[in-house]
N, C-alpha and C positions, 0 to 999 in steps of 0.2 A: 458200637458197630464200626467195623472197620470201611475206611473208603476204598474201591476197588478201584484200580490205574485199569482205566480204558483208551486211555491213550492212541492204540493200534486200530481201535475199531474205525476209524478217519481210513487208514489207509484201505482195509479193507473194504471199506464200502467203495471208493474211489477205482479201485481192482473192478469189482464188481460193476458198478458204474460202464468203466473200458471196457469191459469185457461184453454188455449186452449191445452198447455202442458197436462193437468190432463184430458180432453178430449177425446185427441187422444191417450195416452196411456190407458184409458179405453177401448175404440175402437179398439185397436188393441190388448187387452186381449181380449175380448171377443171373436174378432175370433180367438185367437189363441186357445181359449178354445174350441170352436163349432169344428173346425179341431181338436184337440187332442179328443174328444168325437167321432167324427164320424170314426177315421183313425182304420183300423181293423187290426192286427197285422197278418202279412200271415209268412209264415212259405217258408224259401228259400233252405232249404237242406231236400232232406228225406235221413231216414236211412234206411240203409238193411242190414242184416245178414247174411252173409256166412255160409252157413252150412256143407258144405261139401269140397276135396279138386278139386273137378269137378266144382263146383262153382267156385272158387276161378280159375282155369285156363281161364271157360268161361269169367268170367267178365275181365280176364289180357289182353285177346284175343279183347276185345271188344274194350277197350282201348286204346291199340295198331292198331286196325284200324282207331279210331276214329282219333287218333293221327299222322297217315299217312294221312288221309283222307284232314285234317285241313294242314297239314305243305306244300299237293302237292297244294291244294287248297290259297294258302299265297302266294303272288308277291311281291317280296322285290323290284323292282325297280319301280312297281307305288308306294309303301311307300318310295325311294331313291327320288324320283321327286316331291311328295309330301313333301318333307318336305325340299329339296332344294328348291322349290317355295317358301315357308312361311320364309324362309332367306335370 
């Protein structure tokens, strides 16, 4: 039985290899590209200007209830038991 020189089949797999390599990173620019085209840039904070110093107390006043509103609203002991569960 004669021995067959495969020598080549290295390189071709290696070809082939690159080639699904160069592929999927095509494929996966392209969508990354079609999402950076379509994604609309929203705007997360607005600004306002205080004008006066009757402003400036309403919105301190506003605040401050929002700020009691949230803290009486807060249960530290489902957060105390949640997170002794996950330890």
């Amino acid at each position: 039985m004669r021995k067959l020189n495969q020598s080549g089949m290295g390189h071709v797999a290696l070809l082939l290899v690159v080639v699904v390599v160069a592929v999927v990173a095509f494929a996966g620019y392209r969508v990354w590209s079609a999402q950076q085209d379509s994604a609309t840039p929203t705007e997360t904070a607005t600004t306002t200007s205080i004008q006066s110093k009757a402003d400036l107390v309403e919105t301190s006043s506003v605040l401050d209830d929002t700020s009691s509103d949230l803290n009486q609203a807060f249960d530290t002991s489902a957060l105390d038991e949640d997170i002794d569960s996950l330890l």
